[in-house]
C-alpha positions in Angstrom: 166.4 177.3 97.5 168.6 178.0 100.5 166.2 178.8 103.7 166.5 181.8 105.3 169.0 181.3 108.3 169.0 183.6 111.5 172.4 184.5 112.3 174.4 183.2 109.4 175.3 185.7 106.0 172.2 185.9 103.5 175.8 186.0 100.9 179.0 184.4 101.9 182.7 184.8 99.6 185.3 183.1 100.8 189.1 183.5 99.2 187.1 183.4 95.6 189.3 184.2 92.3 188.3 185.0 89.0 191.3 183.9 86.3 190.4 185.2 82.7 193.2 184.4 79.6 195.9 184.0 82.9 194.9 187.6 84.0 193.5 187.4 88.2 191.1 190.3 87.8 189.5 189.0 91.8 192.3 187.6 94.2 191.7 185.6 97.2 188.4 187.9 98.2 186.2 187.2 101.2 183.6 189.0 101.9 180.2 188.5 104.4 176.9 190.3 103.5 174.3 189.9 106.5 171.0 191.0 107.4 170.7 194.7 107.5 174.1 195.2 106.1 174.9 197.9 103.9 177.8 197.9 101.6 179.8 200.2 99.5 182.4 198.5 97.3 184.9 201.3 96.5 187.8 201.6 94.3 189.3 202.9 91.2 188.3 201.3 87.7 188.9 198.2 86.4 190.1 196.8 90.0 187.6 194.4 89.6 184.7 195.6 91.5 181.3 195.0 88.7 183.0 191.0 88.6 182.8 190.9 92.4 179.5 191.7 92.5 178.8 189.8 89.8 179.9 186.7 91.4 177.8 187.6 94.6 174.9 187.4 92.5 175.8 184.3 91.0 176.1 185.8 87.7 179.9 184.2 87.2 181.1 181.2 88.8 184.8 181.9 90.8 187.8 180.3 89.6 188.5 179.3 92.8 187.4 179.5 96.5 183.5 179.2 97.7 180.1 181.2 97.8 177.6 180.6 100.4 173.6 181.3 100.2 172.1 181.3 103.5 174.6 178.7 104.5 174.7 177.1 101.8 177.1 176.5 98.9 177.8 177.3 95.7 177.4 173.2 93.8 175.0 172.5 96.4 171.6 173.9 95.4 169.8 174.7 91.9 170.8 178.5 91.3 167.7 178.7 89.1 165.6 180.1 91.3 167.7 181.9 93.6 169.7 183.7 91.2 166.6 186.4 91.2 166.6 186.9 94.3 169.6 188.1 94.8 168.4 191.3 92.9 171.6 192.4 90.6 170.4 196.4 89.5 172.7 197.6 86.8 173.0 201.1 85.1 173.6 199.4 81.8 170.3 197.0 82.4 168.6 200.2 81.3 170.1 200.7 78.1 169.1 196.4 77.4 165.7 197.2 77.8 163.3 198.2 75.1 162.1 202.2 75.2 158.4 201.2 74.4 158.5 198.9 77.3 156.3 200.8 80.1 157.3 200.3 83.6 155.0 198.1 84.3 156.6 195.8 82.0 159.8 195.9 82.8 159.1 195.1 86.7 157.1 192.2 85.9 159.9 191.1 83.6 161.7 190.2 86.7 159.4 187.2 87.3 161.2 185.0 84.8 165.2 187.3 84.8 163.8 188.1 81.1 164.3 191.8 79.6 160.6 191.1 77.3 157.3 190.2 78.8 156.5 188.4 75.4 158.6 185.7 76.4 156.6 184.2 79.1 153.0 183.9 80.6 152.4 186.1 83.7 149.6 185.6 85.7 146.7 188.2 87.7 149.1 187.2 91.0 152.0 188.6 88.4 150.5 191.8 87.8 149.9 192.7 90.3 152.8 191.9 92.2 154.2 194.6 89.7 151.2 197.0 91.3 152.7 196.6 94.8 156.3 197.0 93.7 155.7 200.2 91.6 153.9 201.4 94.2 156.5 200.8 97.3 158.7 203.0 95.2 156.4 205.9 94.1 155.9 205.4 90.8 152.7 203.7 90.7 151.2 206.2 88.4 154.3 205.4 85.9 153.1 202.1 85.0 151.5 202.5 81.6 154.4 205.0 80.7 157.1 204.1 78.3 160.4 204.0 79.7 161.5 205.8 77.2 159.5 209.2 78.7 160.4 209.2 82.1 163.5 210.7 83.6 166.3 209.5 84.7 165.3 209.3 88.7 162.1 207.5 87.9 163.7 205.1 85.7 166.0 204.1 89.2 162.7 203.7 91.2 161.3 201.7 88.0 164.7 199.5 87.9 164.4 199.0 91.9 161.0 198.3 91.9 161.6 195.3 89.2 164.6 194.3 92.0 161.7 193.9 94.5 159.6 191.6 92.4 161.0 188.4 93.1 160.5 188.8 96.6 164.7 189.2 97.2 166.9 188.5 99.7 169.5 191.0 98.4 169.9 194.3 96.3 173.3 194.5 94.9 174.0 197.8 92.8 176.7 198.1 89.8 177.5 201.9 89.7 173.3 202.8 90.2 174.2 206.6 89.8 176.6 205.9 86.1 175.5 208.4 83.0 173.7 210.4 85.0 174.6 214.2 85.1 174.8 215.6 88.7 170.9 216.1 89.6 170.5 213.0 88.6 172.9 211.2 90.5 171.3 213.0 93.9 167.9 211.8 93.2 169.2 208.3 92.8 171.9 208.5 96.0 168.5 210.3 97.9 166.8 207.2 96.5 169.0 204.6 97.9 168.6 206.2 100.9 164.4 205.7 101.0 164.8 202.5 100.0 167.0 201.2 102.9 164.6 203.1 105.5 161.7 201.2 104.2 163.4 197.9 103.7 165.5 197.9 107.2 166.2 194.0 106.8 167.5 193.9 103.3 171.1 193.9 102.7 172.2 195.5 99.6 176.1 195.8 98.0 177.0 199.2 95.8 179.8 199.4 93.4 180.8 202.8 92.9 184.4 204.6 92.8 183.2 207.8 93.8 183.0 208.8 97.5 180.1 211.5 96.8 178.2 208.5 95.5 177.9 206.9 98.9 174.4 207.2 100.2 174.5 207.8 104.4 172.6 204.4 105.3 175.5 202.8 104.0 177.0 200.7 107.2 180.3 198.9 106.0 182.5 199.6 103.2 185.0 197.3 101.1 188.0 198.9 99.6 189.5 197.2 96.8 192.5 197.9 94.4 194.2 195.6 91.5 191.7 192.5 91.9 192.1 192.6 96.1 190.0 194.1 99.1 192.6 196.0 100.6 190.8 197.5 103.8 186.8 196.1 104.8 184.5 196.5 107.8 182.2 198.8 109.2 182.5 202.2 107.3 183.3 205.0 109.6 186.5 202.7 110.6 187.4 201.5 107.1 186.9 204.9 104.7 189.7 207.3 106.3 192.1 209.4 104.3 194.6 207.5 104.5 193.2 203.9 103.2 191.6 205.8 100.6 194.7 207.2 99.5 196.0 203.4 99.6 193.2 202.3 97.7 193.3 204.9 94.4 197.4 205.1 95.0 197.4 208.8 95.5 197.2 211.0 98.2 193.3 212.2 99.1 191.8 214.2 101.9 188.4 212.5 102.4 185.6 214.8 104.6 182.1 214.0 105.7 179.7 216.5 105.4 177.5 217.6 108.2 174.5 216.0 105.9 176.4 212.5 106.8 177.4 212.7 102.5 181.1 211.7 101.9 183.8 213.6 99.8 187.3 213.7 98.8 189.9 215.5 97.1 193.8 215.7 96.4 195.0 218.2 98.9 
């Protein structure tokens, strides 16, 4: 397992590609996640944001170019144990997991990257582990409940909490606010927000490619169109009308809200 190394990027991507059937769906990206940091990638659909992320948590190998653990790369360290910990949280992860499981259940599933607790022991340490997590989230009295019977913003605490069981070094989010109708998606974007004030030192990446989806602890903000990030940095530099328009090749008037909440529109 890479250490923990003050000063140099908990994730590292330097100039990686992904090549499927001849098609370059990521070109040539770098990108540096650090303590603290708190990214939005942002751009239109299918420019190749989920397989970014997706290669951030180790999930898919690049075709080319390098990623960096705590210093350490890609080839150079068994990604067995590290691939939980860099906690990937996916909208669709809920509709994997089994509506009888309770939430309990799913969070301890984490321990092993498994989506059933009946394929592995867990031990009293495990449980209650699970407790703590539940708990850091509010939804400790949840934990016997099937998922099946909670609602939409308790099943994001529920799917977070099981992102904090492995102890991680990183939260990285694939479109966290997707199927869900508006009030939904404000509980989950109020939600974020929580979860970065009580976790100040963890760094977390969001996919989204909507602007109102962008919770206000977010720091920096990638932009990225046809495979390529286009505009990056720290985000009240990087998201301005006009790289926004850039970005989803059409012209948008992007406003911030007095509550710090982003949003855009075609003038």
């Amino acid at each position: 397992m890479p250490k923990d190394n003050h000063g140099i990027p908990v994730i590292q991507a330097t100039n990686v590609s992904v090549i499927r059937d001849t098609r370059t769906t990521v070109n040539a990206v770098s990108l540096s996640v650090n303590t603290s940091d708190r990214w939005v990638v942002l751009g239109p659909n299918g420019c190749g944001k989920t397989t970014l992320l997706k290669i951030l948590s180790l999930y898919l190998h690049p075709s080319s170019g390098d990623i960096a653990v705590n210093g350490q790369t890609l080839g150079n360290f068994d990604i067995r144990p590290v691939r939980p910990r860099l906690a990937y949280v996916s909208a669709s992860l809920a509709t994997e997991l089994r509506p009888a499981l309770t939430s309990h259940e799913v969070v301890m599933s984490a321990r092993y990257g498994a989506l059933e607790v009946w394929w592995n022991d867990y031990s009293p340490d495990d449980h209650a582990r699970a407790h703590e997590c539940l708990a850091q989230l509010g939804v400790s009295h949840l934990a016997e409940s099937p998922i099946s019977l909670i609602s939409s913003g308790e099943l994001q605490r529920v799917l977070l909490a099981r992102a904090l069981m492995c102890d991680p070094i990183a939260i990285l989010l694939d479109e966290p606010t997707a199927r869900l109708d508006l009030g939904g998606r404000e509980q989950v974007v109020r939600i974020l927000d929580e979860f970065a004030q009580t976790n100040p030192q963890l760094p977390s990446v969001t996919v989204t490619h909507h602007v109102d989806e962008i919770p206000t602890s977010t720091t920096h903000c990638a932009l990225m169109r046809d495979g390529s990030i286009v505009n990056a940095g720290p985000i009240r530099s990087t998201l301005t009308s006009q790289n926004l328009s850039e970005c989803f090749g059409t012209p948008l008037a992007l406003e911030q809200r007095p509550s710090g909440r982003w949003t855009a529109y075609a003038p």
